[in-house]
N, C-alpha and C positions, 0 to 999 in steps of 0.2 A: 199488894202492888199490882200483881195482876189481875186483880177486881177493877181495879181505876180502868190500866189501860182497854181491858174490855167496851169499859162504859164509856169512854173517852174515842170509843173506835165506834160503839155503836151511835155516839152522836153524831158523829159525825155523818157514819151513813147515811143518819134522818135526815139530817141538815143539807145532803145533798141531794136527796129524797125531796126534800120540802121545796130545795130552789129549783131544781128542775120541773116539779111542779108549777111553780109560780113563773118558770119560763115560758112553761108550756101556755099557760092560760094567761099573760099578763101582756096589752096588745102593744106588744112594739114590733113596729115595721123594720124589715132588713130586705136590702135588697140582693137579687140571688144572680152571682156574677160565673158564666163559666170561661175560663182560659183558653185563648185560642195562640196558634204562632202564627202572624201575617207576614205576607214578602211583598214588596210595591213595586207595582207596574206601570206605565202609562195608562192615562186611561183611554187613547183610542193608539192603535198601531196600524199603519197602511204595510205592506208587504207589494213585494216583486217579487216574482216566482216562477225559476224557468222549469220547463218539464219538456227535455229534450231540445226540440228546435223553437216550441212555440213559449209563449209566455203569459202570464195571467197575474192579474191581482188579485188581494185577498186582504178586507179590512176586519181589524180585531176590534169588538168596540165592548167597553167594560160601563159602559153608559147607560145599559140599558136601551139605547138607540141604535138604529142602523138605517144613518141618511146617505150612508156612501153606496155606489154601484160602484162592484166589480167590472172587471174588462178583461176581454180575452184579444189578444194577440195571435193569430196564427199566420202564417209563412207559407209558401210553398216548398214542396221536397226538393230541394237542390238548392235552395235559395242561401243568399252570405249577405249573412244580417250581423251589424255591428252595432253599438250601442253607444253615445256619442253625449259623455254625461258635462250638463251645460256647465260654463268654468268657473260661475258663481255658488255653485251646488257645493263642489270641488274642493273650494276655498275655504266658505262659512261655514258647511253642515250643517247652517239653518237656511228655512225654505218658506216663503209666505205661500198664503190659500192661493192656489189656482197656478202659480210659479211653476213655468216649465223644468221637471229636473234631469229628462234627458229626451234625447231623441232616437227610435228606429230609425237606421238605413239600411235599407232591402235593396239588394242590388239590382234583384228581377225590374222592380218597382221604380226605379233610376232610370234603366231600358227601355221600359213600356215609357215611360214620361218620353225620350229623347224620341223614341219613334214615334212617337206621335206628333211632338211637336216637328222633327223632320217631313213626315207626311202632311202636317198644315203648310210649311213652307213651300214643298214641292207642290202641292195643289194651288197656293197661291200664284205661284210662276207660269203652272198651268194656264190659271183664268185669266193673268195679265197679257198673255198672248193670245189669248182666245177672244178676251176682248180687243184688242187688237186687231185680230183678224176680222173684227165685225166694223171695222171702220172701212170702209166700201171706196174712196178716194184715194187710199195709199194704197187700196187693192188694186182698181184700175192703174194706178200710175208703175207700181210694181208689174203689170202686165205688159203693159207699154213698154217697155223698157229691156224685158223679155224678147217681146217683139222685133223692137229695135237689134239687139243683142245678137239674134237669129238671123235677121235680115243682111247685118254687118257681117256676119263671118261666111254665110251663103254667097255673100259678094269677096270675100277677102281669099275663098276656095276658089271661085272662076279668076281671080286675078293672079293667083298663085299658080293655078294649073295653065293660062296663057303668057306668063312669064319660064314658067322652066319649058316650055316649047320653044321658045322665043332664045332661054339659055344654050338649049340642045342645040339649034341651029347656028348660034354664035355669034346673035344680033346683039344680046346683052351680055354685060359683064357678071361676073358671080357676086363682086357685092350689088347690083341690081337686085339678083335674084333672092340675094339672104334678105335685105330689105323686106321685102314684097313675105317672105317666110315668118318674119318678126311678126310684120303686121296679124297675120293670119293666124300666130298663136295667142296677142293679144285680142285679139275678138273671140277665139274659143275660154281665154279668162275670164270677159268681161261677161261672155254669158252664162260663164257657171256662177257668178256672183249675181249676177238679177236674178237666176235660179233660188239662189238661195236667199235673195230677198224677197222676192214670191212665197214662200215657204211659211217664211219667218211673220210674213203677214196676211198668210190667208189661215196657217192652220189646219187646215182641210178643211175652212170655212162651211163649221156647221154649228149654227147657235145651239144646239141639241150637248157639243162638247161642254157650252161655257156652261150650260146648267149642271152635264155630269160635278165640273171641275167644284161648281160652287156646292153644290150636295156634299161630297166629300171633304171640301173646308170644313161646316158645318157638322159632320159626324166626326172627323179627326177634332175637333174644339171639344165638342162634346165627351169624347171619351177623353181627353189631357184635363178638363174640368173635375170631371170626374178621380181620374186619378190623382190631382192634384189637391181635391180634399180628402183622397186616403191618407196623400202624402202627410195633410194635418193632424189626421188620426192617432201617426205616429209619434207626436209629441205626447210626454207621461208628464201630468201634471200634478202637482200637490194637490189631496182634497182638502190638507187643512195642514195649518203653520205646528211646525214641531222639528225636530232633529232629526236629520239623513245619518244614516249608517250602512256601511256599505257591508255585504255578508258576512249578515252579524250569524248567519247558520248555515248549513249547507244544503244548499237549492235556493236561498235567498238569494235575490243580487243586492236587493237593498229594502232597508225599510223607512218613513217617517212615523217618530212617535211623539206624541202631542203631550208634554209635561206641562201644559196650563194648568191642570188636574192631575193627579195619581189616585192608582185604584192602589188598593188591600185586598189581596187574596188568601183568603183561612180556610182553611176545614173547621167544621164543625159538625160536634158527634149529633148521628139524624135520634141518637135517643132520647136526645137535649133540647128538639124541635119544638115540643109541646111547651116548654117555658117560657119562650120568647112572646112578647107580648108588643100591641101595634106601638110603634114609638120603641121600642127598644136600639140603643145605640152600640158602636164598638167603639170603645174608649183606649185610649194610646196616649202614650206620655212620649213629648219628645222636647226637643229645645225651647217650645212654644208653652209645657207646659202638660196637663190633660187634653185631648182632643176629641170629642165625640162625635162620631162618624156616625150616620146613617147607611144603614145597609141592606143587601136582599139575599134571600139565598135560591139561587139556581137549583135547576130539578134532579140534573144528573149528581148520582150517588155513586162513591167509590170507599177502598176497605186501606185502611192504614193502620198495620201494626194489627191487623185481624178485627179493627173495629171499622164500624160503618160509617163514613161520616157525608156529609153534603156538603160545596162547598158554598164560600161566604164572598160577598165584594161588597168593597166600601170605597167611596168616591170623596175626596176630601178637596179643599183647596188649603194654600199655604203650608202643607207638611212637608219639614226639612229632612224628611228620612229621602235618601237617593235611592232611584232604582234598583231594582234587585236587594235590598238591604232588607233581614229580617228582624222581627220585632215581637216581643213578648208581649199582650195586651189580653182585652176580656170581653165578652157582651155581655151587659148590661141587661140582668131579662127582668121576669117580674118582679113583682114586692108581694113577699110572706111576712107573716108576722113568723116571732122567732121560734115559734115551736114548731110550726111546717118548716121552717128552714133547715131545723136540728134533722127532722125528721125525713126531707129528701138527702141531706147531705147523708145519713146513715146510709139509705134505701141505696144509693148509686154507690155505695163502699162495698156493698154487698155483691 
């Protein structure tokens, strides 16, 4: 009996002897899959990002591209800047390309606008009286008038001073006298008001003014133009249609992220590098079925769990896995026939 089972044990040996043999050498292709875990991202993310007083963006792009330009915001020290997020932003949390989703307001920036624009005003009123004063007819007639003015109250003095002599002696009456007093404060009215019409239309009558006045229209325009497309600046605009969230971290105030696409982010061990072959995919099973993804792997290396790995992204369309959701799946590397396959699957157990 135990003669059989001997012989009955060492066939079998043979027998597994012989097939492993014939595995070895007989050509069938198998394809050599390694396990990765993925988590899904957007595939492009814009950020807002304060650091302190000043502010900057920072786009995330898993595309392999970068069409977007950052932007820097800076303020001045003392400045009381608020942030003024538009109501449609607010409402949908979705945002088309180039959609304003909020506004800087800088108070400094507010101030510099008003004073400037005050300063074009008051330079204007300047010029309009300065031209004014270059009208030569209203200036003679305002002169005249002066004249007159001087003349009238120089005669309304001697009539005044020959009346209270006239009083003192007791030839007139006092209301004679107050009379004659009336007149003679109205003629020192009438010529402080041609005074002041004189003024009002000569200007110190010097064409030299209306040029200062109009230079400075001119340089006040130019710096409110100016400030006035800073003031544009400060509108934050979408670089591209995706989902507002508002600090989704801390130091974020908000970001948009673009789920037309989602990436796949995996590690993968860098001692597994040399298997992947051009065309090789990451394959995922989800509601849709298998999904095979094209991918790249990035330079930067890091160690998880004490092994070395690189990471992996893959860019899909139509995958119903939601963000941040992770996922058991594989890449797809070369094709071995099945005796190399037996033989790297040992060598990596080792």
């Amino acid at each position: 009996m135990s003669v059989n089972i001997r012989h009955l044990t060492l066939g079998l040996v043979i027998g597994i002897v012989l097939l492993l043999g014939l595995l070895l050498i007989l050509p069938i292709d198998v394809v050599y899959k390694v396990p990765v875990t993925t988590k899904v991202y957007p595939a492009k993310e814009w950020q807002l990002i304060q650091d302190q007083s000043d502010y900057h963006t920072r786009t995330i792009s898993r595309t392999r591209t970068r069409d977007n330009k950052d932007q820097n915001f800076v303020f001045q020290r003392g400045d009381v800047v608020s942030l003024d997020i538009h109501p449609e932003v607010s409402y949908s949390r979705y945002v088309e390309k180039d959609s304003v989703i909020l506004t800087f307001r800088s108070r400094m920036l507010d101030l510099r606008i008003q004073q400037a624009m005050n300063e074009r005003a008051i330079q204007f009123s300047n010029l309009r009286a300065g031209e004014t004063a270059m009208k030569l007819p209203l200036y003679q007639e305002a002169q005249d008038a002066v004249s007159l003015a001087e003349a009238n109250l120089e005669l309304q003095e001697l009539n005044l001073g020959r009346m209270t002599r006239l009083f003192e002696d007791g030839v007139i009456s006092k209301f004679e006298l107050d009379s004659q007093t009336n007149l003679y404060k109205v003629a020192e009215q009438e010529l402080r008001i041609a005074e002041r019409r004189l003024f009002s239309t000569t200007f110190e009558n010097k064409p030299e003014d209306v040029e200062v006045f109009a230079t400075r229209i001119g340089t006040a325009e130019k710096e409110l133009e100016i400030l006035l497309s800073q003031e544009l600046l400060y509108d934050l605009k979408a670089p591209f249609s995706g989902w507002v969230q508002f600090y989704p971290q801390e130091g974020v105030i908000l970001s948009v992220s673009d789920t037309s696409m989602k990436s796949l982010v995996f590690p993968f061990p860098l001692s597994k590098k040399d298997v992947i072959k051009k065309g090789s995919t990451l394959v995922l099973e989800d509601e849709n079925g298998l999904q095979e993804i094209p991918f790249h792997l990035d330079h930067t290396t890091g160690f998880i769990n004490g092994q070395q790995f690189i990471m992996g992204t893959g860019l899909g369309k139509g995958l119903t896995a939601e963000i941040g959701e992770i996922n058991e799946a594989y890449v797809r590397c070369d094709t071995l026939t099945i005796g190399r396959y037996l033989l790297r699957k040992l060598a990596t157990r080792q």
